[in-house]
FIPA-225484 format. One record per residue (C-alpha): residue in three letters; x, y, z. Coordinates in steps of 0.25 Angstrom, whole numbers. Each point is the difference from the previous one (the first is absolute). Layout:
residues N
PT rest  east north    up
PT  Ala     X     Y     Z
...
This chain:
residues 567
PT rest  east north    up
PT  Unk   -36   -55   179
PT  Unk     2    13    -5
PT  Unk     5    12    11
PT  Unk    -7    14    -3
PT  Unk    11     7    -8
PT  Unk    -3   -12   -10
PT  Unk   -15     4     1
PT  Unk     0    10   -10
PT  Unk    -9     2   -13
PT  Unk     9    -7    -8
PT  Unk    -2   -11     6
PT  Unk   -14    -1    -6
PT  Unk     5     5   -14
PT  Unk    -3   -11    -9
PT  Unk   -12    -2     5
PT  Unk    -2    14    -3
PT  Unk     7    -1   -15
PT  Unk    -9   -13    -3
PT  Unk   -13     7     2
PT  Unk     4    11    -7
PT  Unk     0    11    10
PT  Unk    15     3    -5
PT  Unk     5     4   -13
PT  Unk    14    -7    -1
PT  Unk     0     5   -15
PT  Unk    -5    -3   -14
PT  Unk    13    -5    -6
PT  Unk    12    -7     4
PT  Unk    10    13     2
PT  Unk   -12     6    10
PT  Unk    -2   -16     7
PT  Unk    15     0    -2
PT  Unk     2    14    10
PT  Unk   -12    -3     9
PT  Unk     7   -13     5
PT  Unk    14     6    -1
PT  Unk    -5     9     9
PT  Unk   -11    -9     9
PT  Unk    13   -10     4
PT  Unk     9    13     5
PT  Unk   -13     3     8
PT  Unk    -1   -13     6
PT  Unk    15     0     4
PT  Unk     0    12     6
PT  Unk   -12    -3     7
PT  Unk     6   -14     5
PT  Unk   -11    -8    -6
PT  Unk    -2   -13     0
PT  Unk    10    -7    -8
PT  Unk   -10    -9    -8
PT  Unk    -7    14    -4
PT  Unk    13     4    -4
PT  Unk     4   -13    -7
PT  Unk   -13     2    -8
PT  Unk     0    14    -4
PT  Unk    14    -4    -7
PT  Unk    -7   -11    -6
PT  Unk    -8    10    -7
PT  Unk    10    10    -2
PT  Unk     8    -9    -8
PT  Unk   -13    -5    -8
PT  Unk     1    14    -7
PT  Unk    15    -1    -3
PT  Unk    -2   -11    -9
PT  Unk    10   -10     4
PT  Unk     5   -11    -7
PT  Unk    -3   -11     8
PT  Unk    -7    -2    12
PT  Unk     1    -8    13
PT  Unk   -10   -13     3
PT  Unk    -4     7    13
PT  Unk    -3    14    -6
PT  Unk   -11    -7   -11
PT  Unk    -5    -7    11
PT  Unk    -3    15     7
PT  Unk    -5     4   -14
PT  Unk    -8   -10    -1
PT  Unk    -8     2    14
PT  Unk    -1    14    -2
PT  Unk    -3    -3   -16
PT  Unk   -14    -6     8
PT  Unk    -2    11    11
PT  Unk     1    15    -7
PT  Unk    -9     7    -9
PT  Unk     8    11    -5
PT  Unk     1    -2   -14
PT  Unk    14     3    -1
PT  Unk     5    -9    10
PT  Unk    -9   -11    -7
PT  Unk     5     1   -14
PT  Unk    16     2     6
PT  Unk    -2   -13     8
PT  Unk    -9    -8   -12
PT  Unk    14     4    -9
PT  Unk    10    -6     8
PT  Unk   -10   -11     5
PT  Unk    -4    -2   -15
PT  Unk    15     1    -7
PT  Unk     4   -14    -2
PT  Unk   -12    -5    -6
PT  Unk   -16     4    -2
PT  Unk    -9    -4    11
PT  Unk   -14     0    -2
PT  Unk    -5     3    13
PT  Unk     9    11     1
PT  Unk    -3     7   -12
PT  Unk   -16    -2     3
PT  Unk     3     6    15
PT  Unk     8    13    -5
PT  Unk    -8     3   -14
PT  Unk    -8    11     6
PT  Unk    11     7     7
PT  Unk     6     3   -12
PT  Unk   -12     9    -3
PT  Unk    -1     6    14
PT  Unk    16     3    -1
PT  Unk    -3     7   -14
PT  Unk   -11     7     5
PT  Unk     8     4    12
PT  Unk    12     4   -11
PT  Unk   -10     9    -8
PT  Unk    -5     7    13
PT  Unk    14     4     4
PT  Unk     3     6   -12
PT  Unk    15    -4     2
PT  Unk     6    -2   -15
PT  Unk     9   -11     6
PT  Unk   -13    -6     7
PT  Unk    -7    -1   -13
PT  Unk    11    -6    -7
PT  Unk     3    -9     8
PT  Unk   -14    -4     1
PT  Unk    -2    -1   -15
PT  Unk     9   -11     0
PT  Unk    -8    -7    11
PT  Unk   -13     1    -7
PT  Unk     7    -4   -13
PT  Unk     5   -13     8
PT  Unk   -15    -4     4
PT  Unk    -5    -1   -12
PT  Unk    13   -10    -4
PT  Unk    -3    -7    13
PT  Unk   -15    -2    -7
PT  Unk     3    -4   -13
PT  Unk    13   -10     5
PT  Unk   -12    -8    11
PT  Unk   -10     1   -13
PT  Unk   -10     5    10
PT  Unk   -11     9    -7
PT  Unk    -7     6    11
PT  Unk    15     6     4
PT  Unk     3     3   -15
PT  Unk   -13     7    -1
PT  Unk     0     8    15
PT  Unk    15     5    -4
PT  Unk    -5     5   -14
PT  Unk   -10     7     7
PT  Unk     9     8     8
PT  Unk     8     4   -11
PT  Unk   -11     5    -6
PT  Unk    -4     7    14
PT  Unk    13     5     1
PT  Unk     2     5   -15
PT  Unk   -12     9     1
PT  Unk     4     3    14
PT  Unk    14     6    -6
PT  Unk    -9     7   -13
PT  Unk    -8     6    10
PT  Unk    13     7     7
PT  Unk     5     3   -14
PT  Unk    12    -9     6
PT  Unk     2    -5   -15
PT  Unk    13    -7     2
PT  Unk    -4    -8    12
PT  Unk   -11    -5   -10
PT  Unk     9     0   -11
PT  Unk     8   -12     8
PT  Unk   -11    -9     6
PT  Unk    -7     1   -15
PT  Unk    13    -4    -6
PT  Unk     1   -12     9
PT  Unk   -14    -5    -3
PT  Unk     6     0   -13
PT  Unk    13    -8     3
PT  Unk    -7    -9    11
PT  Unk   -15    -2    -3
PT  Unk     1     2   -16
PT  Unk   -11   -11    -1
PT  Unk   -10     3    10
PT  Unk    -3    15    -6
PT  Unk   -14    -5    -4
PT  Unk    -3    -2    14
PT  Unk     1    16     1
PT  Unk   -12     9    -4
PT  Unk     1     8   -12
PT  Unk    -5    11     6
PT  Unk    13     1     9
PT  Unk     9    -1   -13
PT  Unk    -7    11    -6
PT  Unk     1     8    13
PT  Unk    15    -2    -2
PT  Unk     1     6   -12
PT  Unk    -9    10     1
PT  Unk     7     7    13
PT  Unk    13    -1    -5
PT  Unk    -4     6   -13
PT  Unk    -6    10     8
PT  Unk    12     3     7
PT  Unk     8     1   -10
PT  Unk    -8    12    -9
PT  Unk    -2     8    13
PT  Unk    12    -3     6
PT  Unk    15     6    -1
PT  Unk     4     1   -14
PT  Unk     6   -12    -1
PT  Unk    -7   -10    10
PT  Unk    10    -7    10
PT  Unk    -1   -15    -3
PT  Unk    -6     0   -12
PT  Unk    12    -7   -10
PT  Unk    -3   -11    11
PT  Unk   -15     1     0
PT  Unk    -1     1   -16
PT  Unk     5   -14     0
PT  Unk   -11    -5     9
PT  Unk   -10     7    -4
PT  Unk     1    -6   -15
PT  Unk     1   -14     7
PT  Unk   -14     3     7
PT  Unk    -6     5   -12
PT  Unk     3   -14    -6
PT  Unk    -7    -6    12
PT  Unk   -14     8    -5
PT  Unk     4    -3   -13
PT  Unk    -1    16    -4
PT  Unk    12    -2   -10
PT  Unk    -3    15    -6
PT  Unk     1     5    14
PT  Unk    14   -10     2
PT  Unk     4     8   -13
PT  Unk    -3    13     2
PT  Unk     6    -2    14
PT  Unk    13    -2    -7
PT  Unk     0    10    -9
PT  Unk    -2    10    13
PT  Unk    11    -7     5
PT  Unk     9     3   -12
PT  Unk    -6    16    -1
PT  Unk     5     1    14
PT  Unk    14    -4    -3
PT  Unk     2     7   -13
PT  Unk    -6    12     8
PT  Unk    11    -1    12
PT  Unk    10    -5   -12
PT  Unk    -2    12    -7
PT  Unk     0     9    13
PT  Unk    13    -6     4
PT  Unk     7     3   -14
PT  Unk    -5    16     1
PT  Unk     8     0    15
PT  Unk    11    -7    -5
PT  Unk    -2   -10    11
PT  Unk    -2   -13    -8
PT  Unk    11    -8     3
PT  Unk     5   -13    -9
PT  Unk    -5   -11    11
PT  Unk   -15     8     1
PT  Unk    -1     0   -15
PT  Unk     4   -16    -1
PT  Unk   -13    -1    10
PT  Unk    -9     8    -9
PT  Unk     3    -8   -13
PT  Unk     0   -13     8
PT  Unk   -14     4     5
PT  Unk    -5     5   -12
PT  Unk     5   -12    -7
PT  Unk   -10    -9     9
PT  Unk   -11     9    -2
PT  Unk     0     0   -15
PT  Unk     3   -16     0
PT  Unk   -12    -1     9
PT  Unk   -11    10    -8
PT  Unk     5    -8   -13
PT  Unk     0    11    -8
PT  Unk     9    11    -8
PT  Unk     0    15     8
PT  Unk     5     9   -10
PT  Unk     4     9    14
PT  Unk     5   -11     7
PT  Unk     9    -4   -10
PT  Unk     8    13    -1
PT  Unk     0     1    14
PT  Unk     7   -13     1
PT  Unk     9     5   -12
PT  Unk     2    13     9
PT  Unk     4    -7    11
PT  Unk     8   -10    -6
PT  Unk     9    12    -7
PT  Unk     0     7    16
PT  Unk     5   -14     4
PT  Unk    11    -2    -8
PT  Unk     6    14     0
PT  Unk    -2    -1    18
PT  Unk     9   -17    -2
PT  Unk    12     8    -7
PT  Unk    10    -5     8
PT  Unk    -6    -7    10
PT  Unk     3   -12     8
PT  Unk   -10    -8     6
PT  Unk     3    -6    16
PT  Unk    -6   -12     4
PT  Unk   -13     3    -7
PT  Unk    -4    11     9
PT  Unk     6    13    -3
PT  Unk     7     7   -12
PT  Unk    11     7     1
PT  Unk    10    10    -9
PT  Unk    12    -8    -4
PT  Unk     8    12     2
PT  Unk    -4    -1    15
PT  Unk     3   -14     2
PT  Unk    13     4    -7
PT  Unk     4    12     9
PT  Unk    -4    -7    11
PT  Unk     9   -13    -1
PT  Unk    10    10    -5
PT  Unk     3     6    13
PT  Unk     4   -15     6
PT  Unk     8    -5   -13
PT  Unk    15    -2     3
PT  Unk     1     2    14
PT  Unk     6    -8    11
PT  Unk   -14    -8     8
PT  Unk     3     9    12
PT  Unk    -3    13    -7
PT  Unk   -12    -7    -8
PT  Unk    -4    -4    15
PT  Unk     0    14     6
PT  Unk    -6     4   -15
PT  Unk   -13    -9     3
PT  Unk     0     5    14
PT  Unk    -1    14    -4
PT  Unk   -13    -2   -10
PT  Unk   -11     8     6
PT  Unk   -12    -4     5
PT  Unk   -12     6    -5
PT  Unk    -6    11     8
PT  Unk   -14    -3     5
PT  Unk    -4    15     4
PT  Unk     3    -1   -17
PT  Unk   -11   -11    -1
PT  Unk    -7     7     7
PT  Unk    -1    13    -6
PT  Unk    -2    -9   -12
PT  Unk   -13    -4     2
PT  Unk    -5    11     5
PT  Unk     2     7   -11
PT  Unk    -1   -12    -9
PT  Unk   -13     0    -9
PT  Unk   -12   -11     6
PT  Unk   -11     3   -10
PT  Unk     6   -10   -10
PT  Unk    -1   -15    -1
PT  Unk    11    -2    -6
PT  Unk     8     3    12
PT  Unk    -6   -13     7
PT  Unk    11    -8   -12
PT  Unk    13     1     9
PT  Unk     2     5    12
PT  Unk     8    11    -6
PT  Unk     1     4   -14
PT  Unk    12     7    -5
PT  Unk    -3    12    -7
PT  Unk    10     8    -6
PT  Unk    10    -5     9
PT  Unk    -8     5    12
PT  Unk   -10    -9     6
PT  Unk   -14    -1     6
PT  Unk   -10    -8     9
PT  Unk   -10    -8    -1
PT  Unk   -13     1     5
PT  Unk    -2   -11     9
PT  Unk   -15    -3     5
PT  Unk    -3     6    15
PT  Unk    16     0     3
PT  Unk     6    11     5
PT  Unk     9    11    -5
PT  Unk    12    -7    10
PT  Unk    -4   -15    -5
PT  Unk    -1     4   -16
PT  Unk    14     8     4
PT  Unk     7   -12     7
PT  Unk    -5    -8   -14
PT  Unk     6    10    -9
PT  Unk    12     1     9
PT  Unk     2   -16    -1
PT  Unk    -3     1   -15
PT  Unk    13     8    -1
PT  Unk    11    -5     7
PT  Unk    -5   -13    -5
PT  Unk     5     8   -14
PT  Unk    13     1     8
PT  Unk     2   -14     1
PT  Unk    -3    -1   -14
PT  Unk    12     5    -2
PT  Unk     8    -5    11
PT  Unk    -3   -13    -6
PT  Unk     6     4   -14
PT  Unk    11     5     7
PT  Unk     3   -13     6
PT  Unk    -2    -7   -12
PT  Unk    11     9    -7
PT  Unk     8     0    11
PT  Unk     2   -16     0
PT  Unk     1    -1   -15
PT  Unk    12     9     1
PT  Unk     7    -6    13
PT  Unk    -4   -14     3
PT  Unk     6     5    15
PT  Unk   -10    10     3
PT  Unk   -11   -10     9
PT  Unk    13    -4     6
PT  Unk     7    13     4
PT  Unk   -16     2     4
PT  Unk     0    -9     9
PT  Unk    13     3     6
PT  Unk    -5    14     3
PT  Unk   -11    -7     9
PT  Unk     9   -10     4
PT  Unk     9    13     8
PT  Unk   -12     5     7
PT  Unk     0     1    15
PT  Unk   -17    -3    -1
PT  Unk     1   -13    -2
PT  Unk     6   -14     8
PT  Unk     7    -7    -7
PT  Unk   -12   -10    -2
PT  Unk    -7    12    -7
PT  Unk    11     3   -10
PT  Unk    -4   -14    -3
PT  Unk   -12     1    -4
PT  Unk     3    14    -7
PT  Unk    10    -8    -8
PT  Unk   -12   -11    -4
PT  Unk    -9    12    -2
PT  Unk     9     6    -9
PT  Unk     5   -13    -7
PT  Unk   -14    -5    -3
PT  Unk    -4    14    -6
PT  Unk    12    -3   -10
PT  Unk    -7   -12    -3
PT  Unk   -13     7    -3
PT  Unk    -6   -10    10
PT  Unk    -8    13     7
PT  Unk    -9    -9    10
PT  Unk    12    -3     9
PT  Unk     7    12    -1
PT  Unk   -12     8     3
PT  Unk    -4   -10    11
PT  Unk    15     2     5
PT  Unk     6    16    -3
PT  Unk   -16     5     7
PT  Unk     3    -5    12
PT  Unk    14     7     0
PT  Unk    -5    13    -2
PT  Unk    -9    -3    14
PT  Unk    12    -4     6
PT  Unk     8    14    -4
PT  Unk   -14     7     5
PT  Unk     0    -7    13
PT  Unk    14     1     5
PT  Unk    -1    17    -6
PT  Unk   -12     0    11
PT  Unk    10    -5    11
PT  Unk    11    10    -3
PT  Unk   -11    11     5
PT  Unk    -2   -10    14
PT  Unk   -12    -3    -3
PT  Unk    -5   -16     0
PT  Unk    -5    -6   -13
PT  Unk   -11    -9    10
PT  Unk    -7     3    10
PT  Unk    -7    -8    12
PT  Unk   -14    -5     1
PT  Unk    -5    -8    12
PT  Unk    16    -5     2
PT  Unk     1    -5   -13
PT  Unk    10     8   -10
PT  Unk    -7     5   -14
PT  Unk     7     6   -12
PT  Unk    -6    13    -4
PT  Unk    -3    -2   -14
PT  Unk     8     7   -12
PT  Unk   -11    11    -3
PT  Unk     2     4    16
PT  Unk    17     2    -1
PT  Unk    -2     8   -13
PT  Unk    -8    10     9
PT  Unk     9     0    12
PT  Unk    13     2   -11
PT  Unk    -9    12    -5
PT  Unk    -2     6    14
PT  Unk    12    -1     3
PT  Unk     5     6   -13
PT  Unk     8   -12    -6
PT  Unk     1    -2   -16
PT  Unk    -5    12   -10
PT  Unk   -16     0     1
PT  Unk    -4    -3   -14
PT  Unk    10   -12     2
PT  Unk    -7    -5    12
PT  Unk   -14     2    -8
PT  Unk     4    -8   -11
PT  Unk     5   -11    10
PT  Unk   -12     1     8
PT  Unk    -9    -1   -15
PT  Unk     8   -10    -5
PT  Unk     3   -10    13
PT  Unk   -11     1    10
PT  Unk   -14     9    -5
PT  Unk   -11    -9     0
PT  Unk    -7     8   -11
PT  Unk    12     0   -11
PT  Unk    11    -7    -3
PT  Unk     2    -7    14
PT  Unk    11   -10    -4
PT  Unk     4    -4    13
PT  Unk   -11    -2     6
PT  Unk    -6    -9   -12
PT  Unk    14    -7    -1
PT  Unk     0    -4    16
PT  Unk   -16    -4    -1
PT  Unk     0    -7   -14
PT  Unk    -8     9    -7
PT  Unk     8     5    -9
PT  Unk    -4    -5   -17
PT  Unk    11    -9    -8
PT  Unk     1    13   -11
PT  Unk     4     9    13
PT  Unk    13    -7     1
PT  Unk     7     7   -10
PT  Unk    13     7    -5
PT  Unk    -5    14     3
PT  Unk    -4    -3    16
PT  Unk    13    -6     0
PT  Unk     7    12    -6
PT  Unk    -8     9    10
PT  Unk     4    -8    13
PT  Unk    17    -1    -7
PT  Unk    -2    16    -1
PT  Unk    -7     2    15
PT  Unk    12    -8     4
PT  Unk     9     7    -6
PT  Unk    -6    15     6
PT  Unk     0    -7    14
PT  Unk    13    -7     0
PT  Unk     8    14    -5
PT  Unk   -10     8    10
PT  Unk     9    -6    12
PT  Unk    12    -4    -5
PT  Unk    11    12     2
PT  Unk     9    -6   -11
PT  Unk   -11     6   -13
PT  Unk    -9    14     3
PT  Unk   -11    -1     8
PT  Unk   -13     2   -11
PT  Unk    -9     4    12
């Protein structure tokens, strides 16, 4: 029996959340934050612990463990049958759902995936959205896997409803990706759709694009699509002269770019690339066209001169890889060391300044994240994002150039002394961060990155760098964990990086980078995907291992007295 300080509001609080008289969010960092915060009410409230228990339960449902507990499914399961908020619903049906497909399951949550869309699209959240684009997405899979028609047929008929829901808004990238999917998922049920909603497609986005900016947002992406929709309505004039719009546009901005002397060797290789595929599908010969594609071809050429391509994704002056390695070349590993130590980070006020000022009226900035114009560099314009969100991906873009060449560096640097990883590792192996359990992995870590076998190294050097984070946290007197209804929690990475900022520990474009890199949900987050098995087979790679032997390096020296500090 409950006392009266347990009698409080929260008590009632799911019954509450399960009718839908409280808004816990519409995606999983909101659910995430609304629990977080909900089980620090209930402690300090001194709830019962079974409320307690199960509002961590839930908290943990939107941090995407790895694995979960027999006794947890069994909660998700009973509360899988009692709630109707649609979040909640398809959160439970994923984990309920992961290990094979169940019928029943499937049939019980169909519709939530719809009123958690609708919910997304009220809220206007961009996260939301996306998030719920990929749930809609998932229900018309679910459809065609069961082979059940009348749920093929519904989940068409909300793509439809949702398409012209986005056209109506004018929110043509939203539409642009659920249109997109009914081409990579449901490819063969487009004759269930009405021609008339086809038609409607092409007519607004047209529409949008003459009275529109100058160069409409999206349409390189939508120009693709639109010719694929003409085909279904068998309108293979309009397919054609959709194409030829599509190439006048990019000889237009090509031809802009040349007279601002801002056409840059990597944009030109997309032009001709995209020209190329637009002349191969209109099957036939453009005078235009073709010296165009000679233009560009001649701009190309003279922009490669002396250029070295890195791992496929940027290219580089050789005469700046050259004076970069130049400055490491002959020197004892010590002095390379503190060398590596003292690269700069990137300034984010820069990146953000950046986009600010960066043009957003072209499509051709949606190519990279950044593109390098002239040695300077710009921002992409990046759906509903905000300035800070495109800034920290530009910022991102950059010093993963910075590991480009770190990574070069490395490579020399063991060419021209086979020692190099060793003297390295006895660097690490001097630090007073570690126990000597540490230095142990460190040496593994290290060892396995000579090997270029980057899944264990990855798997061991990240949980180094949390180790160096943690213990920095203790030197302030402040504890890494804190203590919840008697039981001892961790604070996670993304909360130490905070309290190391507050308290004015490591340079700030330092601490973004790791915070970027390591922990934030909406970029790189390579911890976090590491501990909860989300991360992809091609992320384990040589750059993310040359990233986390360089943030060791910046940490390590930052505390040890025998190098300069680097803060």
């Amino acid at each position: 029996m409950m006392n009266n300080e347990k009698s409080s509001p929260i008590e009632n609080i799911y019954q509450k959340i399960d009718q839908n008289l409280i808004n816990i969010g519409s995606n999983s960092l909101e659910c995430e934050t609304f629990f977080h915060s909900l089980w620090e009410t209930a402690v300090k409230k001194n709830s019962d612990s079974k409320l307690i228990n199960d509002i961590k339960k839930d908290y943990y449902l939107f941090t995407f463990r790895e694995s979960i507990p027999l006794e947890d499914l069994e909660y998700y399961k009973e509360r899988f049958k009692n709630t109707e908020n649609s979040v909640l619903k398809v959160m439970y049906f994923n984990v309920l759902n992961k290990e094979k497909l169940d019928f029943d399951l499937i049939l019980e949550t169909f519709d939530y995936f719809f009123i958690l869309y609708e919910n997304a699209l009220k809220s206007g959240n961009p996260i939301s959205i996306k998030q719920s684009i990929d749930i809609l997405n998932s229900s018309l899979e679910y459809a065609l896997k069961l082979k059940n028609e009348n749920m093929i047929s519904k989940s068409l008929s909300k793509h439809v409803e949702f398409i012209t829901e986005h056209i109506r808004l004018k929110n043509f990238n939203w539409a642009y990706l659920l249109v997109k999917s009914l081409f990579i998922i449901g490819k063969k049920h487009w004759d269930k759709v009405d021609e008339s909603f086809i038609e409607n497609i092409i007519k607004e986005v047209m529409k949008e694009k003459e009275n529109g900016p100058k160069y409409f947002n999206g349409w390189k992406d939508w120009s693709n699509l639109l010719i694929q929709l003409y085909t279904l309505l068998g309108k293979h004039e309009k397919k054609k002269a959709t194409l030829q719009t599509a190439a006048d546009t990019l000889e237009q901005d090509f031809d802009e770019m040349v007279k601002k002397g801002e056409l840059s060797h990597i944009k030109a290789g997309y032009y001709y690339n995209k020209i190329a595929e637009y002349r191969k599908k209109m099957n036939q010969s453009h005078r235009d066209m073709n010296d165009l594609m000679i233009k560009i071809k001649h701009h190309q050429k003279e922009g490669k001169k002396d250029m070295v391509v890195i791992k496929g994704s940027y290219e580089i002056p050789e005469k700046e890889i050259q004076k970069f390695v130049s400055r490491f070349e002959k020197k004892p590993t010590l002095e390379i060391i503190q060398l590596i130590n003292e690269i700069p980070i990137i300034s984010f006020e820069t990146c953000v300044q950046a986009r600010k000022s960066g043009s957003s009226d072209s499509f051709l900035e949606q190519i990279p994240h950044i593109t390098y114009v002239n040695g300077l560099i710009k921002a992409k314009t990046v759906g509903n994002e905000t300035i800070d969100t495109q800034a920290k991906w530009l910022f991102i873009e950059e010093m993963k150039l910075i590991i480009f060449k770190i990574g070069i560096l490395f490579q020399k640097l063991g060419s021209q002394n086979d020692n190099f990883l060793d003297e390295l590792n006895e660097f690490f192996g001097k630090s007073n961060n570690f126990t000597s359990t540490n230095k142990e992995l460190m040496s593994y870590g290290i060892e396995k990155f000579r090997k270029k076998e980057y899944i264990a190294a990855i798997h061991v050097l990240i949980f180094q760098v949390e180790v160096i984070l943690r213990n920095r946290l203790k030197d302030f007197g402040i504890s890494d964990y804190i203590e919840k209804n008697g039981v001892q929690q961790y604070i996670s990475l993304g909360n130490v990086l905070t309290k190391l900022h507050e308290n004015h520990d490591l340079q700030e474009n330092f601490l973004i980078f790791l915070d970027l890199f390591l922990s934030d949900q909406q970029f790189v987050n390579l911890r976090n995907k590491i501990a909860h098995g989300l991360t992809k087979i091609e992320e384990f790679n040589e750059n993310n291992t040359v990233a986390l032997i360089f943030i060791l390096i910046k940490l390590v020296n930052s505390s040890e007295r025998y190098l300069t500090t680097g803060k």
